[in-house]
NUNUZA-586711 format. One record per residue (C-alpha): x, y, z. Coordinates in pm, whole numbers, plus 50000, padded with zeros to 5 digits. Layout:
BEGIN
XYZ;...
//
This chain:
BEGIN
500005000050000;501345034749911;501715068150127;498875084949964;496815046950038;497605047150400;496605086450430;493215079450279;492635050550449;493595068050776;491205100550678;488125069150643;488575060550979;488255093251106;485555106550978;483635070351034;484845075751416;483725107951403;480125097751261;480125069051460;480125092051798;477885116451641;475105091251627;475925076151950;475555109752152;472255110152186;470005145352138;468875164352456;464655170252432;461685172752611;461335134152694;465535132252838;466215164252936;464865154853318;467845124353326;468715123053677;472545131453596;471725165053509;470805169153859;474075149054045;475725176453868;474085200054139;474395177654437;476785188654646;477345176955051;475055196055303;477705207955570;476815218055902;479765238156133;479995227256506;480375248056768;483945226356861;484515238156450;484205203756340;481925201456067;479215174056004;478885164155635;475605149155463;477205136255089;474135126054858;476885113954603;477645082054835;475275054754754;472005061354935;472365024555068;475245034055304;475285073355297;475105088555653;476155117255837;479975122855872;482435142756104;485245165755954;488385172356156;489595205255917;493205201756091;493285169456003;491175161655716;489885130255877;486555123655753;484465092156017;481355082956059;479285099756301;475485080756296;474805049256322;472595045956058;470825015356080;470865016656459;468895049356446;466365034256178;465835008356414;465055033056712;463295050956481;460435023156302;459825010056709;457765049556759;455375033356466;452855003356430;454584974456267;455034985755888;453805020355938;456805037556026;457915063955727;461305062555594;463975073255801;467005097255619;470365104455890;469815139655781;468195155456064;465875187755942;468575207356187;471155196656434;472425217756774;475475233756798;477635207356990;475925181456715;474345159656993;470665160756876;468925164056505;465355172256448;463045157956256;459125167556210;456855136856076;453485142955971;452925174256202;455425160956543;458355162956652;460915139656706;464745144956861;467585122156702;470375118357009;472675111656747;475855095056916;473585073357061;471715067256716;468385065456942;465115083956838;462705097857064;459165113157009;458535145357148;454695151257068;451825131656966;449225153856885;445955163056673;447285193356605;450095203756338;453635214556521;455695238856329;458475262256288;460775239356553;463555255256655;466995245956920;467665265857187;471375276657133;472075252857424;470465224557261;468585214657546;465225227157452;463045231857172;460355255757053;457715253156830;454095267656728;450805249456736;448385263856582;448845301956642;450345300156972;454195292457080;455615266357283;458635255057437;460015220357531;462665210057786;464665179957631;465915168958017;463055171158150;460675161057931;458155188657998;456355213757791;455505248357855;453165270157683;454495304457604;451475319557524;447855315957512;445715343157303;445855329156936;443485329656688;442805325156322;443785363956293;446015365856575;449585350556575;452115339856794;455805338656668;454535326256327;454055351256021;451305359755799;452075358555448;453395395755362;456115388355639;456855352155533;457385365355160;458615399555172;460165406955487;462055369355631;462515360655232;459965327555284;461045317355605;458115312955875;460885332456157;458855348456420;460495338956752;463765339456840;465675319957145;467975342257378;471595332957372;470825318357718;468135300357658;466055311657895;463555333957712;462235333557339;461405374557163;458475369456997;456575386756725;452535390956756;450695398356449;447245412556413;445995401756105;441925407856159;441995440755911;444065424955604;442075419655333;440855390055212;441555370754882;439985339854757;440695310254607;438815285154417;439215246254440;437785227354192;438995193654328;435325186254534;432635179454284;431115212354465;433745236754432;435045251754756;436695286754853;439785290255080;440815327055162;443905345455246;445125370255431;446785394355206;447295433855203;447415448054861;448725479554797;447045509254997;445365485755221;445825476855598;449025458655700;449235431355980;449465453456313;452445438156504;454385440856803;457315422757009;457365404357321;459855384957518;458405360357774;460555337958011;460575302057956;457985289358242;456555319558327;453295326258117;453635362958091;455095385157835;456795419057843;455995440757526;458475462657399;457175501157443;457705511257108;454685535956982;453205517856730;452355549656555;456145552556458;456215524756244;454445502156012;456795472255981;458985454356241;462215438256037;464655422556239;464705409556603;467835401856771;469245394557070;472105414357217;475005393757309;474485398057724;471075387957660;469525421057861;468335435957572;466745427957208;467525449256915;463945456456712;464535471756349;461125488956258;460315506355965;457755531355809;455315525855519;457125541855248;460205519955376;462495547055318;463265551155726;464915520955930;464845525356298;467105508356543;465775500956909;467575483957203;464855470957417;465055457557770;464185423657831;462525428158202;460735458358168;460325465257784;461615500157772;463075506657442;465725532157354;465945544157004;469925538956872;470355549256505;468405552756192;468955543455873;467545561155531;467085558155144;465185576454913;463795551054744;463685523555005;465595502655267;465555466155142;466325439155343;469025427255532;470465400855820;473985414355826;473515433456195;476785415656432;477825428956757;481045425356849;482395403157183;484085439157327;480125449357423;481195486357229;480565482656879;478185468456589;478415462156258;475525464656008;475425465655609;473395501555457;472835512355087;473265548155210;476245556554974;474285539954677;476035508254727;475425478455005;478065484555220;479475473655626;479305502655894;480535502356270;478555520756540;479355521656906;476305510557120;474595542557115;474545546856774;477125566856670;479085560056341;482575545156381;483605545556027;482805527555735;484285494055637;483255487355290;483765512755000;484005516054657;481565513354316;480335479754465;478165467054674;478425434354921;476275401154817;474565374154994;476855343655006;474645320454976;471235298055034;468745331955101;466245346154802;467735377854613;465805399754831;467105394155154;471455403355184;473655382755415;477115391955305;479105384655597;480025349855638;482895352155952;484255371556216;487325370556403;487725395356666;490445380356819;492795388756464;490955413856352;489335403656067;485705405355885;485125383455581;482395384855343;481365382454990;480935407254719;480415419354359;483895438654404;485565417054087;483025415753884;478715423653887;477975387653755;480595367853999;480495366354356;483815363654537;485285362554880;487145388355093;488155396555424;488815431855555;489965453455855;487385463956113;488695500756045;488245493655685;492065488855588;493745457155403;490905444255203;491775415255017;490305391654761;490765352354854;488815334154640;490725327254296;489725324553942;486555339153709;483125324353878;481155324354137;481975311454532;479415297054794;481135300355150;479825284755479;482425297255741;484065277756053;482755294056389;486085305456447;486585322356106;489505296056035;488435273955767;485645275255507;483625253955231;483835268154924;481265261354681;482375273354323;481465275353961;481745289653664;479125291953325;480905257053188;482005243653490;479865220353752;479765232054093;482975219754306;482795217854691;486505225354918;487535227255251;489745255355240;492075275155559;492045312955565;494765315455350;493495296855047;494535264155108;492685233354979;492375209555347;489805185255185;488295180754804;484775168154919;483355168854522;484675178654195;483105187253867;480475158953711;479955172853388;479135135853252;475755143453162;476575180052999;478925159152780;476845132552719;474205152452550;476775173252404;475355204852603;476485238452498;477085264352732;476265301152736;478655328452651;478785360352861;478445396252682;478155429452755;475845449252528;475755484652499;472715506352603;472045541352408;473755555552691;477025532052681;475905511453002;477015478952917;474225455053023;475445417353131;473505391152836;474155354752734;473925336652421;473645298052365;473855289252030;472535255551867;474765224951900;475105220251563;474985260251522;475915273551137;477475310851139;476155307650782;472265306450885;469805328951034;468305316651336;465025326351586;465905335751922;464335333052226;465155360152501;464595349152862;464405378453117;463135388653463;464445424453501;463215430753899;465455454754105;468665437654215;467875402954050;470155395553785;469725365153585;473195370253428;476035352753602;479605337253567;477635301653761;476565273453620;472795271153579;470795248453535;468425261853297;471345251353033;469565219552982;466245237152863;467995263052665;469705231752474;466525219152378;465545253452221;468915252852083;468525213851940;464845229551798;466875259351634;466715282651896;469245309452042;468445317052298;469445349752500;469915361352887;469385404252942;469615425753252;468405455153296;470535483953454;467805480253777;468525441253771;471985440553763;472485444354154;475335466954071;474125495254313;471675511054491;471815537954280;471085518953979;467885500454181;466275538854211;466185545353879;463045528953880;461245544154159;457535554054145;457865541653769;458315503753784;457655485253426;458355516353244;460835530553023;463795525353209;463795488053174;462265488852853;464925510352688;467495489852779;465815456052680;465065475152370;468875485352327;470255448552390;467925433252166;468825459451871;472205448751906;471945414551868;469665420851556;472305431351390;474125397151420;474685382451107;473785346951202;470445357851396;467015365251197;465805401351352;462235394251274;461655362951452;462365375651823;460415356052102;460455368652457;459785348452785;459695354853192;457775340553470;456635365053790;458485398553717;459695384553363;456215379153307;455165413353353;458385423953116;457115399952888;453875420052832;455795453152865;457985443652572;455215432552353;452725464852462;455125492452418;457685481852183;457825463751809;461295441451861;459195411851912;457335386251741;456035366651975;455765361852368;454715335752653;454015358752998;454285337953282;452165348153620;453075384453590;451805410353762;449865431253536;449315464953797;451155470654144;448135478154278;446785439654262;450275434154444;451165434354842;451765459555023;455765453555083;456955449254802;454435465554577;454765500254799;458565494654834;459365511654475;455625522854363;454395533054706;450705541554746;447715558754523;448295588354751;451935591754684;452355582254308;448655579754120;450345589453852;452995563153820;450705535953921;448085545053626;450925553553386;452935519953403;449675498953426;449655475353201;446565464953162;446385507152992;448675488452711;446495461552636;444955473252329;448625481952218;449635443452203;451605435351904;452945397751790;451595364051952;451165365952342;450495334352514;449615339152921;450025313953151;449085309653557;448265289353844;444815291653951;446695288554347;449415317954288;449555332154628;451805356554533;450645369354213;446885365054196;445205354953914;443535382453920;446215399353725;445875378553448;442145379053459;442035413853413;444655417553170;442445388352975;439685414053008;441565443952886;442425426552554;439135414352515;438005451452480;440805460552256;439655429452034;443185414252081;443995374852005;445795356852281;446835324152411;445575317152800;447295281652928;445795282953322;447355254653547;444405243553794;445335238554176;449015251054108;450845277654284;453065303554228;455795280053981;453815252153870;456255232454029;454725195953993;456725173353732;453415167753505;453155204753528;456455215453447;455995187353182;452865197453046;454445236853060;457825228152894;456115206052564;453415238452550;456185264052536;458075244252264;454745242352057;454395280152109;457735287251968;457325264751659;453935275951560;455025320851633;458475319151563;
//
């Protein structure tokens, strides 16, 4: 065989190697695209930090069959069992008639501080794990529901609401105290009503709180006779029945609350003498380190004025310490620390236009600031966008604060530790992505989640300096690879102005610079809630399926969205889905239009809660779209609660103007391209209602629509045959308008 024989007979196999794995790799769709490897991608070990700063370590990447809880020495890296697994099943199936006991998991719902007892709450009780003993106990049998179960800090006792009314437990001694006694339907006891659980405690049911000597619980009371009443249609009886809910639109009456702090045993409470006139919100509770006072942040109805009070524990006298303002409003926040010297605190304030760390003395007077600069401190991790916990450690004892941040970059989230007088910041997470850190009590090691766009999450046990103690999981990008999944690239696009808005773009697998393709542009565009970031996300594996259909499929912020700055946020006050966010959608989607490869009249656009809304904003007061598929959106603030709704738009009184000028459903008769809307008939957060009316509005104007309404589903039609159903209707949109 010749040279040239041998080269063409080499050049064969090839391309039949290549052809041979191009038919092998199989095509992500709507049938695959819920393969369980896409999601042990995303699993990564649940750690829990010890008050000895040993760390307990739940990894659901060890077979389920021997997977249990685990003990970290950091120093060491020594990594043992800690439950007894099937010891503690078998404690566990004895509280149960024969057969009937549920499933038992060795991850506790929480764990104490010296990791001697987990928590678990089965079918409305409580039982208490004593974990190196792997024995179970049960700690109620009751008709009613137990809830919102909480340690003491001393792990010795537990509390917990039934029914409206709060309750404590004593673990030793195996007796149970009622805190308080005067709940009703309307009246609650240390659990929220829904405003506060949403909008306030960022959907966390936190309205008690233990002091550091667990002795006495703080306590929030809400009055919730005067909020309005919304209802809700089940169609599941053959007679349909209505449920209601207590919910305060804008304008309307908020929950009236107040705080208490009762003793453990002692049946009474002690309300904190703060006029109730002076406020319409209470924020934060918490306790001051020599437990002789609570700190209560209140706040007024236009939210632009944070108060801080120190109030006694015995007596309830409360003394009024700082304030804190905005001119557009305060949002929320749990970074408030007070220091071990009893002088000084440290909270985080937008008051420079950027989310920045402050230290007062004790009576309120301002140390200096810690943070500075065009950037603005982020939550580390595991809270919803609207509620900031940036600091993650503090270490008195050398003098250092750490935290994370948008300091490198607005769409990566990185790691830093600072001098309490604001000196000798530095930067200690490496590389382009985003970090995840959960922080040793002693501020001496940390886990450091991290990720980039095209990289799985990773999970290390690092030191202070950097140092990698322990690899607990690298990258599995098996499945990505497997389906030959093609990851976004990161932009910055130009507004008119020259603000360079953070977009994505994934392209097609089998993408041709040569073609023109449809594009799909996903947004949500709410103040400080980008969707653009250097993290891996798994919405990849729907975007792929647009992209295998022929889809590109594009990512925009808004200036408002980015979370750059406060500053930026304000822009859009007392004129929320208006021009400001629709210029700069406008502006991004111009410029891709004038990408060769993309086809500017076949532009789709797609959101779900606030991108909803966009959604119709884009299609009612601009022509850069074809088509659109609004997803529960609110449709006018003032069929929206009174937190957030108020927090930008405030009330009729206030801003008529802006509430009747960026109503949407004013737009309706401007609709232009295909509109499909979809809901849940059970949105507790954004009524129906909106879409309702909306329906109405285009009715009048004589406008054709889609309507896809999910019966019985909430907020995110969460259910897989939902999500199913929603996915495969999408698609169908797409190929029918675009």
């Amino acid at each position: 065989m010749n040279r040239l024989s041998v080269r063409l007979a080499f050049l064969l196999l090839c391309v039949l190697t290549i052809s041979l794995f191009a038919q092998e790799q199989p095509t992500l769709t709507l049938d695959n695209m819920n393969d369980p490897a896409f999601a042990r991608s995303f699993q990564m070990p649940r750690t829990f930090w010890l008050s000895d700063n040993t760390a307990l370590i739940y990894d659901p990447r060890i077979p389920d069959s021997i997977r249990t809880l685990e003990r970290l020495d950091p120093k060491s890296g020594k990594r043992t069992q800690y439950l007894d697994r099937e010891k503690a099943a078998a404690s566990f199936n004895t509280l149960f008639p024969e057969g009937k006991a549920p499933r038992f998991s060795p991850m506790p719902a929480s764990i104490t501080a010296d990791g001697r007892y987990g928590l678990y709450v089965v079918s409305g009780d409580i039982f208490v794990l004593d974990i190196p003993k792997a024995a179970v106990h049960r700690i109620t049998e009751t008709a009613d529901e137990e809830k919102n179960v909480q340690f003491s800090p001393d792990g010795m006792k537990l509390a917990f609401n039934r029914g409206t009314n709060l309750f404590a437990y004593d673990i030793s001694q195996k007796k149970e105290h009622q805190l308080t006694f005067d709940g009703t339907k309307t009246l609650l006891n240390g659990t929220l009503s829904w405003v506060y659980w949403e909008e306030i405690f960022g959907r966390r049911d936190i309205g008690y709180w233990w002091s550091h000597d667990s002795k006495a619980i703080a306590y929030l009371q809400t009055d919730e006779s005067e909020v309005s009443l919304q209802s809700i249609v089940d169609i599941a009886p053959w007679t349909p029945t209505v449920s209601t809910q207590r919910y305060p639109k804008i304008g309307e009456k908020n929950p009236a609350v107040r705080v208490g702090v009762t003793e453990v045993g002692s049946g009474s409470t002690v309300w904190a003498a703060i006029d109730p006139k002076s406020f319409e919100y209470v924020i934060r509770v918490d306790w001051i380190p020599d437990n002789k006072q609570v700190c209560v942040r209140t706040m007024n109805r236009l939210q632009t004025e944070l108060d801080f009070h120190f109030v006694d524990r015995k007596t309830g006298t409360a003394t009024f310490i700082t304030k804190d303002t905005d001119p557009g409003w305060i949002n929320m926040s749990d970074d408030l620390y007070f220091l071990k010297d009893g002088k000084h605190f440290l909270l985080s304030s937008e008051r420079d236009g950027y989310a920045h760390l402050y230290r007062f003395t004790m009576d309120g007077k301002l140390v200096n600031q810690v943070t500075k600069g065009d950037w603005a401190l982020t939550t580390s991790g595991g809270l919803p966008f609207w509620v900031q916990k940036a600091v993650v450690g503090i270490d008195e004892d050398a003098g250092w604060i750490y935290f994370t941040s948008l300091e490198k970059s607005s769409i990566e989230k990185h790691f830093y530790r600072i001098r309490f007088d604001g000196k000798k910041m530095e930067r200690l997470s490496g590389g382009d992505g985003t970090h995840g850190i959960n922080m040793s009590p002693d501020a001496k090691y940390y886990f450091d989640q991290f990720s980039n766009i095209s990289t799985p999450p990773s999970l290390t046990l690092r030191d202070t300096r950097g140092k990698v103690a322990h690899v607990l999981a690298t990258p599995d990008d098996s499945a990505f690879k497997k389906y030959g999944v093609q990851y976004a690239e990161l932009l910055k696009v130009p507004a008119r102005d020259g603000f360079l808005l953070p977009a994505t773009i994934t392209k097609p697998r089998d993408f041709d610079p040569n073609k023109k393709y449809p594009v799909v542009v996903k947004v949500y565009g709410g103040p400080s809630a980008p969707t653009v970031a250097n993290a891996f996300d798994y919405g990849a594996v729907l975007d792929n399926v647009l992209g295998n259909n022929g889809y590109i499929v594009v990512k925009i912020d808004n200036r408002s969205s980015t979370a750059i700055s406060k500053k930026l946020e304000n822009l859009i006050l007392n004129r929320v889905m208006g021009e400001i966010e629709l210029n700069d959608l406008v502006d991004a989607v111009q410029w891709f239009k004038k990408l060769p490869y993309i086809d500017p009249n076949r532009f789709g656009i797609t959101g779900w809660s606030g991108g909803g809304s966009y959604t119709i904003l884009a299609l009612s007061r601009s022509k850069e779209f074809k088509a659109g598929i609004a997803g529960a959106g609110v449709t006018d603030f003032r069929f929206y609660d009174t937190k957030w709704g108020e927090a930008a738009m405030k009330t009729e009184k206030e801003n008529l103007k802006g509430m009747e000028d960026n109503s949407l459903l004013k737009y309706a008769k401007d609709l232009t391209g295909r509109l499909m809307l979809v809901h849940g008939t059970h949105d507790d957060n954004v009524h129906i209602q909106n879409t309702w009316r909306y329906v109405n509005e285009l009715i009048k104007a004589n406008k054709i629509f889609e309507l896809m309404v999910y019966p019985l589903r909430g907020h995110g039609v969460g259910d897989p045959a939902g999500r199913k159903h929603l996915n495969a209707t999408m698609l169908d949109f797409w190929k029918r308008n675009l």
